[in-house]
N, C-alpha and C positions, 0 to 999 in steps of 0.2 A: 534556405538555411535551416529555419525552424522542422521542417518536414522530414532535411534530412538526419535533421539531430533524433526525431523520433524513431526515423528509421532503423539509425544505426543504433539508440537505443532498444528497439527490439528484436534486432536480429541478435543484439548481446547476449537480451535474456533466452534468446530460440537457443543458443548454442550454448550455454552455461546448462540449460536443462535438456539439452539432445545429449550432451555429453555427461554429466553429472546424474540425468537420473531424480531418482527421487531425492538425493543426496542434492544437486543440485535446486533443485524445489525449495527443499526444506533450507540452504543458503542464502537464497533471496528471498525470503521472506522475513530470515532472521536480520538482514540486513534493511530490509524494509520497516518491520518493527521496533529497531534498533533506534530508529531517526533517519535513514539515508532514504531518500524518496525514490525509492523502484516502484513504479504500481504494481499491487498485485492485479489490476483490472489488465494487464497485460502478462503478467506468470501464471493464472489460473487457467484464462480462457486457451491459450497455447498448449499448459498439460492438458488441456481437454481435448481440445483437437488429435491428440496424441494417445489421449483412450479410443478416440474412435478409431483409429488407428492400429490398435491393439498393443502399443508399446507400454501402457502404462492403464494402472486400475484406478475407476474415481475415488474407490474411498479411499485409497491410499494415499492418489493425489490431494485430497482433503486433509489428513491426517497427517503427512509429511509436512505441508504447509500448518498445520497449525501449531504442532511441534515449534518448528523453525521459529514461528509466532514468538511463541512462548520464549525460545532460547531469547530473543532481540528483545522483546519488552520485557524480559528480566534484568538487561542492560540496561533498557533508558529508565525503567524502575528504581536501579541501583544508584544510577547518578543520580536520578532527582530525589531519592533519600540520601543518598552520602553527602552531595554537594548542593544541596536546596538549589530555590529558584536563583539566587546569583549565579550559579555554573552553567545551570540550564541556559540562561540568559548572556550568559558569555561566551557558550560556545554552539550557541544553537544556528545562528550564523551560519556556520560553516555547511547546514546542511538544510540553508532557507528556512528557519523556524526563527519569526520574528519575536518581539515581545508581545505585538497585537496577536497573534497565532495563541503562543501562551496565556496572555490575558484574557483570550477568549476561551479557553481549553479548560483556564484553572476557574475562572467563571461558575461556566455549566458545571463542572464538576462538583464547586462548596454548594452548587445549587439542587444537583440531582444525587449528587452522590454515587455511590458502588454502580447502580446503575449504569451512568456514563461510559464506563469499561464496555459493558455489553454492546451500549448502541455504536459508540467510537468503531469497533470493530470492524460495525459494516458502512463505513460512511468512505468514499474518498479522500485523500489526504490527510484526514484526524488519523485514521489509523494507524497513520507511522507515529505519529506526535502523543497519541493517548495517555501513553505509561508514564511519559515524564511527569502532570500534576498526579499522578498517582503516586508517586512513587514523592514528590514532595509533600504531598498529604500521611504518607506514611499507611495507606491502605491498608488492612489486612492481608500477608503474601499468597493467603490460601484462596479467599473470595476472591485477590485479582485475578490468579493463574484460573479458576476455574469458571468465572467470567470471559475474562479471554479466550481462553476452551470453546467456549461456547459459540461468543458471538463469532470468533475465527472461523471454526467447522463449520457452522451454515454457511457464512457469507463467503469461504473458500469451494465449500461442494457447489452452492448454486452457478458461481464463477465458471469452476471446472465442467461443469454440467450443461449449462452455457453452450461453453468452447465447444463440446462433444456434439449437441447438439444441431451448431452452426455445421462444424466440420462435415457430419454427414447429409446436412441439405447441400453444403457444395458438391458435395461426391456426386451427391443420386438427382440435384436439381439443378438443368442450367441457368435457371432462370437467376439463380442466386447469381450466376458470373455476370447475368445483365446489370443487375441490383448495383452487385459490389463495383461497376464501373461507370455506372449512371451516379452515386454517391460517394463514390470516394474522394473526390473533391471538398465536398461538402465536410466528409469526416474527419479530413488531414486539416481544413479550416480550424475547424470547430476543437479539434485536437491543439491545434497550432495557438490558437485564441487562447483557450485554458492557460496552455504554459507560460505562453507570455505576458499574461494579465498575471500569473501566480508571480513569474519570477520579477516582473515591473513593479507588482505591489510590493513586496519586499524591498526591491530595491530604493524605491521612493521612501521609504517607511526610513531606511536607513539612513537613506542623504537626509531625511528632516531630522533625526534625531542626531546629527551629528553638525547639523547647519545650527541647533538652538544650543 
């Protein structure tokens, strides 16, 4: 079940950006940064394979995605300066962002400050979540957008670079096709673990805070 929700999970994102383009790139990203959990560790590496390809350019595929970045953390920015941490926290549910997520978010953030933005960027799953204590802290708009900039473009180009990378050892190496079916087991595991330890913990989190 779990293996085939990722499956169908990433064939969605193959075919929003086979069809869509860089237009599509730059949608799921903004939707990712927004607060809805798309990985980018699965929309980057795919546009990569896709420059090897020749259908698409990496810096552009960097730069579409960091845009899109920007459009989505400017929403979760906006709610969490318009609506502080009570909105965030009442509606963050909807898209598995608990209070412990937040409380750890807004945390590191009173503690490192502007910086946070940058590393958030390139971390798994903070990076959807990042902008909201920013955005309740009241950040500067200009250091956030150009932080984000930042940490986005790299940790989008290495992604897509990545993918491009992998794509043509499959082309030109078979040994890759042994690899990928000697461990793929392993991968859809270890993939499967993730999600269901992320969305178990939430879920526990919420029965005890609704049990007290």
């Amino acid at each position: 079940m779990i293996e085939k929700s990722i499956a169908l999970l990433g064939e969605w994102v193959k075919s929003v950006i086979s069809a869509g383009g860089y237009k599509g790139i730059l949608v799921l990203l903004a939707l990712n940064s927004s607060g809805i959990p798309i990985p980018s560790e699965v929309i980057l590496p795919f546009s990569g394979y896709l420059v090897h390809l020749g259908r698409f350019n990496l810096i552009l595929v960097a730069v579409a995605g960091t845009i899109g970045c920007n459009i989505g953390s400017a929403v979760a920015y906006w709610i969490g300066a318009k609506g502080g941490r009570p909105l965030v926290e009442r509606y963050g549910k909807w898209v598995l962002m608990s209070h412990h997520d937040l409380d750890r978010m807004s945390g590191f953030f009173d503690r490192y400050g502007s910086i946070t933005i940058l590393i958030g960027r390139m971390l798994p799953i903070v990076q959807t979540y990042v902008a909201f204590p920013a955005g309740i802290a009241r950040m500067s708009r200009l250091r956030f957008h150009i932080y984000t900039t930042v940490g986005s473009l790299i940790w989008y180009f290495c992604l897509a670079w990545a993918g491009m990378k992998l794509g043509a050892a499959w082309d030109t190496d078979p040994r890759m096709h042994e690899w990928f079916h000697r461990f793929h087991l392993i991968v859809v595991v270890a993939l499967a673990a993730g999600v269901v330890w992320f969305v178990w913990s939430h879920v526990i989190r919420a029965r005890r805070r609704n049990a007290a």
